[in-house]
Backbone bond lengths (Angstrom), bond angles and torsions (degrees), N, CA, C in turn:
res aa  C-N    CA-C-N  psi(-1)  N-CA   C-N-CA  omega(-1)  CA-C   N-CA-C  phi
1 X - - - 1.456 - - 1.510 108.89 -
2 X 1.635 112.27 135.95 1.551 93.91 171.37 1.919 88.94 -162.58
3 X 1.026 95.07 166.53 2.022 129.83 139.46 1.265 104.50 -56.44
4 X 1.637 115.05 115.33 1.376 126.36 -176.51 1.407 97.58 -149.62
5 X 1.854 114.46 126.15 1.235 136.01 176.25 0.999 127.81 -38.17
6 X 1.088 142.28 -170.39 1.449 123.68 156.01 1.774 102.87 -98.87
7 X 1.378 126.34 76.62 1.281 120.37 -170.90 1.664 106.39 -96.08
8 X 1.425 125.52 155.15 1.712 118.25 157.72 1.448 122.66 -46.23
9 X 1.510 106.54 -22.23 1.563 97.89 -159.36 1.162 102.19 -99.97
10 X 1.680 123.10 30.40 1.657 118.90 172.69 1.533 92.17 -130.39
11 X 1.357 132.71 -3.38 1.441 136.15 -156.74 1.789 93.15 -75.35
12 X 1.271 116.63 -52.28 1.670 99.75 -163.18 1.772 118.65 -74.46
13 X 2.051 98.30 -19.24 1.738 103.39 172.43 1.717 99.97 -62.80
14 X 1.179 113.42 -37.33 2.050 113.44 -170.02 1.110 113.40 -63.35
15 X 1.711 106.83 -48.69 1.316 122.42 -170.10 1.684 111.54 -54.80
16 X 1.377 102.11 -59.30 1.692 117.48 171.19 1.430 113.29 -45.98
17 X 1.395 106.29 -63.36 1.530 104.36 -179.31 1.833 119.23 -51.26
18 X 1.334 93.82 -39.39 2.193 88.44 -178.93 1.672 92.71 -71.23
19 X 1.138 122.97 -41.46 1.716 111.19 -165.61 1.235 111.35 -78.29
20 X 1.676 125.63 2.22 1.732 123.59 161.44 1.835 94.50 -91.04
21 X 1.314 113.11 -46.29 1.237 87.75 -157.30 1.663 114.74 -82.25
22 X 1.375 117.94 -11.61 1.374 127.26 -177.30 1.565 136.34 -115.71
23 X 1.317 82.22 -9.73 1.608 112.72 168.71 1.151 88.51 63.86
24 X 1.733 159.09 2.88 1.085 115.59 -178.67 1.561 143.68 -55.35
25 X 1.667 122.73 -165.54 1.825 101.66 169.51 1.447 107.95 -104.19
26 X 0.949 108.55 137.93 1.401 138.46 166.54 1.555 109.10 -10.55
27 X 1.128 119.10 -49.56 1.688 124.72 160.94 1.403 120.23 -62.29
28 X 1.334 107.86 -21.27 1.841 111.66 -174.20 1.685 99.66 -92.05
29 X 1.139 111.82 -36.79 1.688 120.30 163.74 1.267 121.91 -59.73
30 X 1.271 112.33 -48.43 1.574 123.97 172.97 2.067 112.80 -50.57
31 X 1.346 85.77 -34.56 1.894 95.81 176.53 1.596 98.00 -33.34
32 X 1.453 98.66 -77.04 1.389 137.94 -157.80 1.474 107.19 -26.06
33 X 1.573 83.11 -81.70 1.658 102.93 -179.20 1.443 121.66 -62.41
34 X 1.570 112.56 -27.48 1.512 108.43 171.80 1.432 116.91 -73.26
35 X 1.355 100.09 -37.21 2.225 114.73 -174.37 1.988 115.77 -68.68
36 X 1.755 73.91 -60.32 1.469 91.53 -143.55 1.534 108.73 -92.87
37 X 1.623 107.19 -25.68 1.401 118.98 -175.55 1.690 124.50 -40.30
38 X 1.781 117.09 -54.79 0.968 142.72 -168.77 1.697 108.44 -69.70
39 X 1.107 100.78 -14.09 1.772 120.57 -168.57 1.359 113.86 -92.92
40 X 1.603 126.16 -44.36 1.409 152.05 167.21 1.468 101.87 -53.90
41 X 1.814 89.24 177.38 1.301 107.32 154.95 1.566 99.86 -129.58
42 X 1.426 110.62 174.91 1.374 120.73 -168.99 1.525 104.27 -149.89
43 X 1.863 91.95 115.70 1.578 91.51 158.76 1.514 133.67 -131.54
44 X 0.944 159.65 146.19 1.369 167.28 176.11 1.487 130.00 -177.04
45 X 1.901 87.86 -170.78 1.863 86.01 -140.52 1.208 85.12 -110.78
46 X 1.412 117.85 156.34 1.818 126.74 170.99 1.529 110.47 -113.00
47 X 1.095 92.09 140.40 1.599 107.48 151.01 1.634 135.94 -107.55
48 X 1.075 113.65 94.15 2.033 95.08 179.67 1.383 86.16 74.70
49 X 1.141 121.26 62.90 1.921 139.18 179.59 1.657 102.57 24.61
50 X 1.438 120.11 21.61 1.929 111.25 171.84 1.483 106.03 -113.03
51 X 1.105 99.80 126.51 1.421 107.69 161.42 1.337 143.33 -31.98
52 X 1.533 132.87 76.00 1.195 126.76 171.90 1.097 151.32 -103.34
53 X 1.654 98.71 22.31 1.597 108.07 156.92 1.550 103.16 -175.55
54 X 1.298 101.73 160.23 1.873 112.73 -156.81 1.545 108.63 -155.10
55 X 1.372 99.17 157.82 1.446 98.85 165.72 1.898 100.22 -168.00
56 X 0.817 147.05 150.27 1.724 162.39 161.55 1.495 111.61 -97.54
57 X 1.392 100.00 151.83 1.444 119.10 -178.37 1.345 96.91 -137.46
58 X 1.505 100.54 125.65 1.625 119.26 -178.30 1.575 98.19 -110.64
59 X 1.498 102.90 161.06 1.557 108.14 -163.87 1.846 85.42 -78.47
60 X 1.494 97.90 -179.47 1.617 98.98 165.89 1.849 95.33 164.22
61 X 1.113 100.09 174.54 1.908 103.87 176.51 1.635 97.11 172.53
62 X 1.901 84.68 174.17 1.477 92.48 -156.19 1.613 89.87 -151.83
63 X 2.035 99.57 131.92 1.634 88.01 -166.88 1.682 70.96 -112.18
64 X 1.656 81.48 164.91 1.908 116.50 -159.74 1.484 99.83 -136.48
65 X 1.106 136.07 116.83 1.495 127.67 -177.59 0.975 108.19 23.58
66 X 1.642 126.00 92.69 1.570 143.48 176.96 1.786 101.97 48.96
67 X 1.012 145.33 -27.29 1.271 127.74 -136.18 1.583 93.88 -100.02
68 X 1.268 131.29 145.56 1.508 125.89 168.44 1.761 111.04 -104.06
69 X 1.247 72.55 142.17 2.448 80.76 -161.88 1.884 80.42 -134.40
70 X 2.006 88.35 101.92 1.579 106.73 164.12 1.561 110.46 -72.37
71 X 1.365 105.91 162.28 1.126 110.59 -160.46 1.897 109.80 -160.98
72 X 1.284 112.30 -174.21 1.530 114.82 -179.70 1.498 106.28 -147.41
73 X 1.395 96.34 131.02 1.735 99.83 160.12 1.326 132.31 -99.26
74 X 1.128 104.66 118.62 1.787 103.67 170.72 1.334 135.17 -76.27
75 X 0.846 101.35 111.62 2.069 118.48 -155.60 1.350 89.99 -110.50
76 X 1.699 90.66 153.89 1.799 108.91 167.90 1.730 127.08 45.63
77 X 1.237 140.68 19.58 0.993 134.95 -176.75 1.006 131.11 -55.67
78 X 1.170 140.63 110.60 1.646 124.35 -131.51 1.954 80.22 -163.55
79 X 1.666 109.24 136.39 1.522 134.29 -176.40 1.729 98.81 -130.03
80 X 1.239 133.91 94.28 1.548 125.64 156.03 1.543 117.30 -3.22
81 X 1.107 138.82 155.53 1.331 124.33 -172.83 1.505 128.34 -98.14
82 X 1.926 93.61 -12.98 1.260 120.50 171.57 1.748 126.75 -97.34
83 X 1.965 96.36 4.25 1.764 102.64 163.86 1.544 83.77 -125.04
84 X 0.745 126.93 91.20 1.521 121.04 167.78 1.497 103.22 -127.75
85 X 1.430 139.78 153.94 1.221 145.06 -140.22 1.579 128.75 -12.00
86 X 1.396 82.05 72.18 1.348 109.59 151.62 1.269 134.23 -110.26
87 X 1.736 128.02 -3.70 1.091 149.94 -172.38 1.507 107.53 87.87
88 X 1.121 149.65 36.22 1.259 159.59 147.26 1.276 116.78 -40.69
89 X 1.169 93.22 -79.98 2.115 108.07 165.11 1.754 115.16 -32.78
90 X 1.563 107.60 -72.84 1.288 123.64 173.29 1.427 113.57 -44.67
91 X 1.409 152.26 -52.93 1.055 166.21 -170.67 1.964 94.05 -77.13
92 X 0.974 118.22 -38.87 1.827 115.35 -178.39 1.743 106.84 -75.93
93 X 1.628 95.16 -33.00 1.833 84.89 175.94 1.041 118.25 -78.85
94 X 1.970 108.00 -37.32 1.511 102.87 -175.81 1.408 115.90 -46.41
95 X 1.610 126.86 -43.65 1.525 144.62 -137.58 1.806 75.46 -90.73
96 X 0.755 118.20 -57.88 2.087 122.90 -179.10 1.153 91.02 -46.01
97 X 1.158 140.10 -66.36 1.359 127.72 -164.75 1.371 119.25 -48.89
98 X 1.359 109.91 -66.96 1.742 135.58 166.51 1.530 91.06 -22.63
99 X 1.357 99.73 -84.88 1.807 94.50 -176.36 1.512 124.49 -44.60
100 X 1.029 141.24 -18.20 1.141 154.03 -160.72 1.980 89.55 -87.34
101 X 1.128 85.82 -72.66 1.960 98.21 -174.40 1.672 97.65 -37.87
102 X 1.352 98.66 -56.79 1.575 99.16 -160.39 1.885 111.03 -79.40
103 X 0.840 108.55 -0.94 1.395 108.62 159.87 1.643 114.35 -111.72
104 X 1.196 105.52 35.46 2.031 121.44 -174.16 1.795 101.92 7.50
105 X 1.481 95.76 60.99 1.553 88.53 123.61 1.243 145.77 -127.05
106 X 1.122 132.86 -165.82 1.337 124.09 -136.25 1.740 108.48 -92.97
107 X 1.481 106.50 -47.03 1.592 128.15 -176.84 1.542 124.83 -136.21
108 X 0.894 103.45 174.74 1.745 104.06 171.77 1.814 106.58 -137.53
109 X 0.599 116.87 141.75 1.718 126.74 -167.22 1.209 98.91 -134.98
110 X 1.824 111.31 127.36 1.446 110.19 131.92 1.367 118.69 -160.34
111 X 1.312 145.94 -140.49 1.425 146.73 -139.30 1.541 94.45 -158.15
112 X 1.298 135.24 114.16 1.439 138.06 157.48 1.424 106.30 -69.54
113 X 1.357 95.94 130.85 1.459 107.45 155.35 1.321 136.03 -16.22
114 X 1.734 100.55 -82.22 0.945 119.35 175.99 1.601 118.90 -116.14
115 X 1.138 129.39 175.40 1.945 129.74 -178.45 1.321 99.49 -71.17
116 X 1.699 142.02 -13.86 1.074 102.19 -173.01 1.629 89.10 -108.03
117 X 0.725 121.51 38.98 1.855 120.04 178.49 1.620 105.78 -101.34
118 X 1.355 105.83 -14.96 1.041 127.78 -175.82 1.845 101.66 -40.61
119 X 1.428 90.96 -86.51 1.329 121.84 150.18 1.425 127.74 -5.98
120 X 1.416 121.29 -59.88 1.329 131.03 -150.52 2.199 84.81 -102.85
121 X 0.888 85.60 -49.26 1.755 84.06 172.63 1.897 112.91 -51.80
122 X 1.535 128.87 -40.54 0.692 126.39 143.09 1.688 133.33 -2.50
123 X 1.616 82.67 -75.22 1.625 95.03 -177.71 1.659 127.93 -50.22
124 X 1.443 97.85 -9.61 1.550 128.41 -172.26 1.766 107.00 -96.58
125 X 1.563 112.25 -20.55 1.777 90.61 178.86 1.738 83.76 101.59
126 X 1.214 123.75 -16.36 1.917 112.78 -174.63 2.153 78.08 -82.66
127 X 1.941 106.11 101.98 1.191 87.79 161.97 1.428 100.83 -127.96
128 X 1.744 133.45 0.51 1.006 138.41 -169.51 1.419 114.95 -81.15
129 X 2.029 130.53 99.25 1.404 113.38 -145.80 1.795 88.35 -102.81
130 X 1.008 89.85 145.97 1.816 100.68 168.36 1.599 120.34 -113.18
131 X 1.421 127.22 174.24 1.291 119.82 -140.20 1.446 94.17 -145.30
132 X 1.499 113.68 168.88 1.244 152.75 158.18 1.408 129.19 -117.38
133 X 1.561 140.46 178.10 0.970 131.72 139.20 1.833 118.72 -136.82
134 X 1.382 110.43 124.07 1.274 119.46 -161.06 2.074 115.38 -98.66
135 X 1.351 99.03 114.63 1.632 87.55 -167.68 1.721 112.12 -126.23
136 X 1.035 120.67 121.46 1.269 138.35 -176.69 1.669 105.99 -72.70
137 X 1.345 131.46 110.88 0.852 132.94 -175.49 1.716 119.90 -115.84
138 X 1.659 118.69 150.05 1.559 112.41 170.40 1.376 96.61 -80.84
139 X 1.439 95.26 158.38 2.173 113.36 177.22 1.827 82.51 -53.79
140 X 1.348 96.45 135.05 1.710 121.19 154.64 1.665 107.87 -93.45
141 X 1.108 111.10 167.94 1.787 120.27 152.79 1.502 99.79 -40.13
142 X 1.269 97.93 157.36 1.447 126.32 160.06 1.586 97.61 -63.87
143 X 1.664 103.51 161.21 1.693 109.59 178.77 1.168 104.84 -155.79
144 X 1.372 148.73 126.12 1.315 154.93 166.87 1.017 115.90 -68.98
145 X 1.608 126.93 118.22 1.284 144.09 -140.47 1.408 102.42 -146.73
146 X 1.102 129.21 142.02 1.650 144.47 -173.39 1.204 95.50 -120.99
147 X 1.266 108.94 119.10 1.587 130.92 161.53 1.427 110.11 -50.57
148 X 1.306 132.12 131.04 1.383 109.75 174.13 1.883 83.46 -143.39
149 X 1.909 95.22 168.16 1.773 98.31 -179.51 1.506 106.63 -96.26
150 X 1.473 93.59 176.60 1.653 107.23 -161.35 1.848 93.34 -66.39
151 X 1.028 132.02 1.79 1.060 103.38 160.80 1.395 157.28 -124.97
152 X 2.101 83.51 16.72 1.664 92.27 157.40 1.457 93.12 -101.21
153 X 1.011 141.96 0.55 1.469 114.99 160.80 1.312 109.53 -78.94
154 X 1.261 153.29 -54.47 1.269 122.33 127.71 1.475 137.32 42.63
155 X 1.133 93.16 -110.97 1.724 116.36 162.81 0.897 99.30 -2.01
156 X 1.895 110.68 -82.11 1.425 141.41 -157.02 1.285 108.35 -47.88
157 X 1.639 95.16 -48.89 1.583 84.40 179.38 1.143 136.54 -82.01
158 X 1.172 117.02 -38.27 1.558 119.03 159.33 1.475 109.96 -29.76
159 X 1.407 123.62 -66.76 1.234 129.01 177.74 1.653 134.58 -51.86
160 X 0.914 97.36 -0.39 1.701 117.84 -174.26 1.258 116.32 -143.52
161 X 0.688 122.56 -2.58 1.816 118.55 169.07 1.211 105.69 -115.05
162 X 1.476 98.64 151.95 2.041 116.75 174.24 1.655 72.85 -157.73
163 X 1.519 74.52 157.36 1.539 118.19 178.05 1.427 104.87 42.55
164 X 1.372 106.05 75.43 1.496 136.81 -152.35 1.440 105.74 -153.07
165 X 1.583 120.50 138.91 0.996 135.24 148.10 1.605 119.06 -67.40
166 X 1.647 129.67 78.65 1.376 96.42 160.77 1.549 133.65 -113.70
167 X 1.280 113.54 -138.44 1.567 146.27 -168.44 1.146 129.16 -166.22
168 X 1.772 108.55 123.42 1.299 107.87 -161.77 1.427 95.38 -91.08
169 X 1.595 110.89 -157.02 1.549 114.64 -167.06 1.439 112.64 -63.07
170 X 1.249 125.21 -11.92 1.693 100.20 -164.51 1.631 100.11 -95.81
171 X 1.566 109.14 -47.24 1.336 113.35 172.24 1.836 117.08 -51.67
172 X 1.468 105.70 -27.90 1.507 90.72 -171.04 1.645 99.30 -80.85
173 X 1.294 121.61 -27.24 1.332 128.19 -155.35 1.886 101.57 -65.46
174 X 1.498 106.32 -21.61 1.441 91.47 -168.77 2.001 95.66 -112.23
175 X 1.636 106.91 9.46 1.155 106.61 166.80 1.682 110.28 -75.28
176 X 1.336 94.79 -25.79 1.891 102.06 -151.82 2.191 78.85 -76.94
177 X 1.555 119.05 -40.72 1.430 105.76 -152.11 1.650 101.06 -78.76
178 X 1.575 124.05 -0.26 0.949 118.01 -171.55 1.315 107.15 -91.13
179 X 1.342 117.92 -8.82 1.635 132.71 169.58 1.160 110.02 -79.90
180 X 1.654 125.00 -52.89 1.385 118.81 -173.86 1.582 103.92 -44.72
181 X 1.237 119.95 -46.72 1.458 117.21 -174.34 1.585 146.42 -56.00
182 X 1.975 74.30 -19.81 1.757 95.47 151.83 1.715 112.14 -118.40
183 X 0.952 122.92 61.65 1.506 122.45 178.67 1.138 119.89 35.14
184 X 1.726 130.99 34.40 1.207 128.34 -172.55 1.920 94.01 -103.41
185 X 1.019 112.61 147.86 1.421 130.72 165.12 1.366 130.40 -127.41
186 X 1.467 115.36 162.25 1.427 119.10 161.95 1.264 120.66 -106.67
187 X 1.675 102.37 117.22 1.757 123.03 162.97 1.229 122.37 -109.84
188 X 1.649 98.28 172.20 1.682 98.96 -158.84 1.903 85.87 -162.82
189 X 1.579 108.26 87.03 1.669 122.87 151.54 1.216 119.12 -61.19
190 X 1.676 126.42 39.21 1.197 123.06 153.31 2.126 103.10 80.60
191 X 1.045 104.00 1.64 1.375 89.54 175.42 1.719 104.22 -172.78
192 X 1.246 118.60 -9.38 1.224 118.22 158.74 1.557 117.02 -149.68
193 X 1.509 108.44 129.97 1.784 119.83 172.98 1.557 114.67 -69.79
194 X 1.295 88.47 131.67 1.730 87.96 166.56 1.441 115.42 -162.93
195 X 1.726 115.44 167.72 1.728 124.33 -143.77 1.951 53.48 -116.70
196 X 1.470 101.44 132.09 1.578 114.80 159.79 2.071 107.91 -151.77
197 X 1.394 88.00 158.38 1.686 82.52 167.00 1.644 107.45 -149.51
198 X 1.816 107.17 32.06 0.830 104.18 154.27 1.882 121.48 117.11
199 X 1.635 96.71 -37.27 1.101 117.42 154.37 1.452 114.03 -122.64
200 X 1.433 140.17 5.14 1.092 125.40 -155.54 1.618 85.91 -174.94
201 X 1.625 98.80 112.33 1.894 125.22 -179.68 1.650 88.77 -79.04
202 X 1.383 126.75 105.63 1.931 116.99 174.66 1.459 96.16 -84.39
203 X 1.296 129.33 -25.57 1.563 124.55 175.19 1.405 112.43 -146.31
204 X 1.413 128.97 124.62 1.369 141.70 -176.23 1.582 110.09 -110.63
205 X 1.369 122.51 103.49 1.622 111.49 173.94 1.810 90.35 -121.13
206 X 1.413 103.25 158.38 1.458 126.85 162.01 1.277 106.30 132.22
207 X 1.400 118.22 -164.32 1.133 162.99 -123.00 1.715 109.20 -116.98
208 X 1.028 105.00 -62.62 1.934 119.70 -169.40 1.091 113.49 -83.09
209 X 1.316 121.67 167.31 1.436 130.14 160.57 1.409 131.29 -46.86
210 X 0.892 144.26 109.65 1.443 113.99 -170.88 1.387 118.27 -66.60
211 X 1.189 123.99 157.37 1.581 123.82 173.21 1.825 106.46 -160.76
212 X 1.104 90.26 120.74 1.668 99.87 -165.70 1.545 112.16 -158.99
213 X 1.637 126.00 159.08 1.024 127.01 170.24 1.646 122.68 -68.18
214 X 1.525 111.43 -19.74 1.701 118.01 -162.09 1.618 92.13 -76.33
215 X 1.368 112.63 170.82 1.360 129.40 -163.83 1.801 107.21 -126.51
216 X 1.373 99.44 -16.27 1.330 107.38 175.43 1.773 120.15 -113.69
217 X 1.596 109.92 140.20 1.807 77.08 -179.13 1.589 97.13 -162.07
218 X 1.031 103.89 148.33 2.229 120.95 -148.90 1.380 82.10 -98.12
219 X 1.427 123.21 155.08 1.364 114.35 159.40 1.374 95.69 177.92
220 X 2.143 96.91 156.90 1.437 94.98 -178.30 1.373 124.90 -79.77
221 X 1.650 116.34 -6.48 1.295 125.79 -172.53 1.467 100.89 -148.82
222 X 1.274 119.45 156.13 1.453 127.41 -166.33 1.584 109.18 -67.50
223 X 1.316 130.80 138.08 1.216 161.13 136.01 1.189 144.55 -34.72
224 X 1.849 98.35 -36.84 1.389 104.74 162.76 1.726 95.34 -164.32
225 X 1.388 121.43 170.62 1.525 111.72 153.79 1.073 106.78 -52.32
226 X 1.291 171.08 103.99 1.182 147.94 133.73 1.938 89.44 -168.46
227 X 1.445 114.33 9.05 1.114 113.22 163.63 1.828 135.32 -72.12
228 X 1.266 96.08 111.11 1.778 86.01 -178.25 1.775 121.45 -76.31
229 X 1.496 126.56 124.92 1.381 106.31 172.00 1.553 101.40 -78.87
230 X 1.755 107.90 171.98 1.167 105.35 -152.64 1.855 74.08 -147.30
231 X 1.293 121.27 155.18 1.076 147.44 146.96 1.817 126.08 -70.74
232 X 1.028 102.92 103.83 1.778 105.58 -169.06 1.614 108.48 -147.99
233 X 1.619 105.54 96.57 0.908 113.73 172.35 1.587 105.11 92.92
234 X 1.350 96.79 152.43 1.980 122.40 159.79 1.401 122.46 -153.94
235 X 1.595 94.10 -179.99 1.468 103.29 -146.32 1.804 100.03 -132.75
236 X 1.362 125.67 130.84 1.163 147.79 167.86 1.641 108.35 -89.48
237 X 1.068 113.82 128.18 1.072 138.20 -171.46 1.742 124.17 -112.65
238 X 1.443 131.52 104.48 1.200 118.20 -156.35 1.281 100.40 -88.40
239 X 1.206 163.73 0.27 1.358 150.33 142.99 1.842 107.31 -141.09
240 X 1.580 85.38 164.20 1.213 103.65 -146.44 1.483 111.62 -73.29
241 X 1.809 107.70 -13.76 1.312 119.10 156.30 1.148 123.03 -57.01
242 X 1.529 157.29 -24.57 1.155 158.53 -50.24 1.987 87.67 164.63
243 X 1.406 97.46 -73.77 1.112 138.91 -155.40 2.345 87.82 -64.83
244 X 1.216 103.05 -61.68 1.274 111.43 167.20 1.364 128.03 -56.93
245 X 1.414 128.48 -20.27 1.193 136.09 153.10 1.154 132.35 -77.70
246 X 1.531 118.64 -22.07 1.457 116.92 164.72 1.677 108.65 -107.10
247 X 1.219 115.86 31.58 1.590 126.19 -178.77 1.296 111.51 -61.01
248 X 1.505 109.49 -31.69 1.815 111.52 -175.04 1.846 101.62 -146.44
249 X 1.075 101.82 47.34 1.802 104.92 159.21 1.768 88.49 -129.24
250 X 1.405 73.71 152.46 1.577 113.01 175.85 1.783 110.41 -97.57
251 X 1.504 103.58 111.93 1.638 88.42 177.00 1.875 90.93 -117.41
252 X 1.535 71.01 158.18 1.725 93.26 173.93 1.633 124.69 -96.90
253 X 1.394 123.67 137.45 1.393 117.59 -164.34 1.648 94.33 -142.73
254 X 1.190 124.84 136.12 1.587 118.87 179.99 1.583 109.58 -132.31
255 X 1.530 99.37 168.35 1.566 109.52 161.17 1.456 121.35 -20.34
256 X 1.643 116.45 -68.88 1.252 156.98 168.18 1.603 87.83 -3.56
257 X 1.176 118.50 -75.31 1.514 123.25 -168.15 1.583 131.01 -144.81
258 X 1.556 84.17 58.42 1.638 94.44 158.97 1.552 107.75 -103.24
């Protein structure tokens, strides 16, 4: 098990390992390692010197009544399917954690896969759950919308959210290219930003009502009565001081950037 650089000569064991366990395409992988790789940290375990299980920590933080509490995201965690419970996984968070303490920050954040990971993250101390709100909408009017880039949406957000999960420019920059790849964009109708692709708002910030053709729509606060909150994502906490201060805030975590 170790802390590994971002060097070439570990790029094709990583590369292999996310494209067994996630099937993505080869261009959606390529993001990663070309954007985001050099930015992270990287840890995992070998076997017979190949890589069989991994996970990265991306920078990130979350301000709470003025105060900013740095933090790490845990991205991609991915076990071969043929070393899988053997404690591989377990032994990569513990060692994430360790690092986490010893570089004093505050939490570790991320997004399970699936509902029952829910659970198994648990077993780790991730018991702090954070939220969304998910709203099913009828077709509105059409609305004229200005394309704008990931980094006045950005801006915006940084600037308007608390008690927020975010990401500064480098992490968002390879959030925004992992959208281009599914035709998702950033618009801005003059009074509210949003991650859309047309049928489906993945992040809604501002001011206005919404009114749009999509039927689906992400948001940090409800949309209509008929809005469901949703559970998305939790948060590990490296001491118990830490842990007591965010005991009764509500943070927000979205589509946008898991």
């Amino acid at each position: 098990m170790m802390l590994i650089s971002p060097e070439k000569k570990y790029k094709d064991d990583l590369f292999s390992l996310w494209k067994t366990c996630f099937g993505d395409e080869d261009g959606y992988i390529d993001l990663f390692f070309n954007k985001e790789y050099e930015h992270c940290k990287t840890f995992a375990r070998f076997e017979n010197e190949t890589i069989v299980s991994a996970l990265y920590l991306l920078d990130c933080f979350i301000t709470l009544d003025g105060k900013r509490y740095d933090g790490a995201y845990l991205y991609a965690a991915a076990t071969r399917p043929e070393n899988r419970k053997q404690g591989h996984m377990a032994a990569l968070i513990k060692e994430a954690q360790q690092f986490v303490k010893k570089e004093s920050k505050a939490f570790i954040a991320l997004v399970p896969g699936e509902e029952w990971l829910y659970s198994y993250y648990r077993k780790f101390g991730f018991q702090k759950e954070m939220y969304k709100y998910r709203t099913e909408t009828e077709s509105g009017s059409s609305v004229s919308r200005k394309e704008i880039d990931c980094e006045d949406y950005l801006s915006f957000r940084l600037s308007s959210l608390r008690n927020a999960l975010q990401f500064e420019k480098a992490e968002f920059s390879y959030v925004s290219d992992c959208y281009g790849c599914s035709g998702i964009g950033f618009r801005n109708d003059g009074g509210n930003f949003m991650i859309s692709d047309g049928r489906t708002v993945f992040e809604l910030l501002g001011s206005r009502e919404f009114c749009g053709e999509e039927k689906e729509v992400f948001s940090m606060s409800p949309v209509s009565d008929q809005s469901e909150k949703l559970v998305f994502g939790q948060l590990y906490f490296t001491s118990e001081k830490t842990a007591k201060i965010f005991e009764n805030a509500e943070i927000y975590m979205n589509n946008a950037l898991d």
